[in-house]
N, C-alpha and C positions, 0 to 999 in steps of 0.2 A: 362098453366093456365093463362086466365087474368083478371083484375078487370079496373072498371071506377070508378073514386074519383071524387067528386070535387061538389058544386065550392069552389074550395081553393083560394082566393083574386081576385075572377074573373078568374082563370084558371079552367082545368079540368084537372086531371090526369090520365093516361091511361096507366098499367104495364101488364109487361108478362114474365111470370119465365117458364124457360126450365131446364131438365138438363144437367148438364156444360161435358164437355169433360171426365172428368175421372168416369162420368156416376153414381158417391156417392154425388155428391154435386149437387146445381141449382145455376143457374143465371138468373139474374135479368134485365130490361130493362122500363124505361119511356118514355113516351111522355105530354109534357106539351103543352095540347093544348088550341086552344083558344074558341072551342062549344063542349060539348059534344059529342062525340065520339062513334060510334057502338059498335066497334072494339078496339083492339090497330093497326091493321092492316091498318085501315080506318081513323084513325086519323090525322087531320089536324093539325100540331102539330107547336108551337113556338119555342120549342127544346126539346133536348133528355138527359135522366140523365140515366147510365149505374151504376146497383146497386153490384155490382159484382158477383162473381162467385164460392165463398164459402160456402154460405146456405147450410145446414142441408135436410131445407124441402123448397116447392116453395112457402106454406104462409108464412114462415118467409123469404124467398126473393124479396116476394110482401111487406111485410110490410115494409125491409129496402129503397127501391127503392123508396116507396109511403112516406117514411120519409123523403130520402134523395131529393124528389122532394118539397114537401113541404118547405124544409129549402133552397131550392135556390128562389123557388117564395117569400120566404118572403125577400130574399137577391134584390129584384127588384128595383129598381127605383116606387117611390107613384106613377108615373103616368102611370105603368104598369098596376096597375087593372083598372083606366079607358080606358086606349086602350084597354085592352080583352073585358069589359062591352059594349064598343063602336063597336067594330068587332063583337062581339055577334049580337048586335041590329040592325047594318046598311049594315051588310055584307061588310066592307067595305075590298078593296084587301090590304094585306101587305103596300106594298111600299108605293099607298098615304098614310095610317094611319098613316105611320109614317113620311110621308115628313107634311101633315097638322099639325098635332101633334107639331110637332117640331118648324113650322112658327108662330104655336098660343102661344108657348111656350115664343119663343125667342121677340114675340111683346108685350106679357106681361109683 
């Protein structure tokens, strides 16, 4: 099962509950990306938050993963939602965003 969130502070969230090994429980999996996403499959993602592997059911393991992704994006640094807002708009690749980013930063 998966879902797309967002935008959550300029990100997007992208989970996907399976289930877990002993085949009574799911687990859970994000991707925090930086455009909107097809997929979880397909997504270009910033990082990944792993919700565990306890759940009951796969919507309550979508909704733990989709909470616990939300409470790391708010854990970002402020100029994390303008780099996502910026990469949305300019397509710009990872690496410069963040070497620019950081020049404009440190000359301010």
């Amino acid at each position: 099962m998966e879902k797309v969130w967002g935008p959550v502070n300029g990100f997007y969230i992208a989970a996907y509950a399976a289930p877990a090994g002993d085949g009574v429980h799911f687990c859970s999996y994000a991707k925090v990306c930086w455009n909107r996403p097809e997929s979880y499959w397909d997504a270009d993602c910033a990082f990944k938050v792993f919700g565990g592997q306890s759940h009951s059911t796969p919507e309550g393991a979508l909704s733990w993963v989709a909470l616990e992704a939300r409470n790391e994006i708010t854990h970002l640094p402020s100029q994390a939602k303008t780099l996502a807002e910026q990469r949305q708009r300019d397509q710009i690749p990872i690496p410069r965003l963040f070497v620019t980013s950081f020049f404009r930063h440190r000359l301010a």
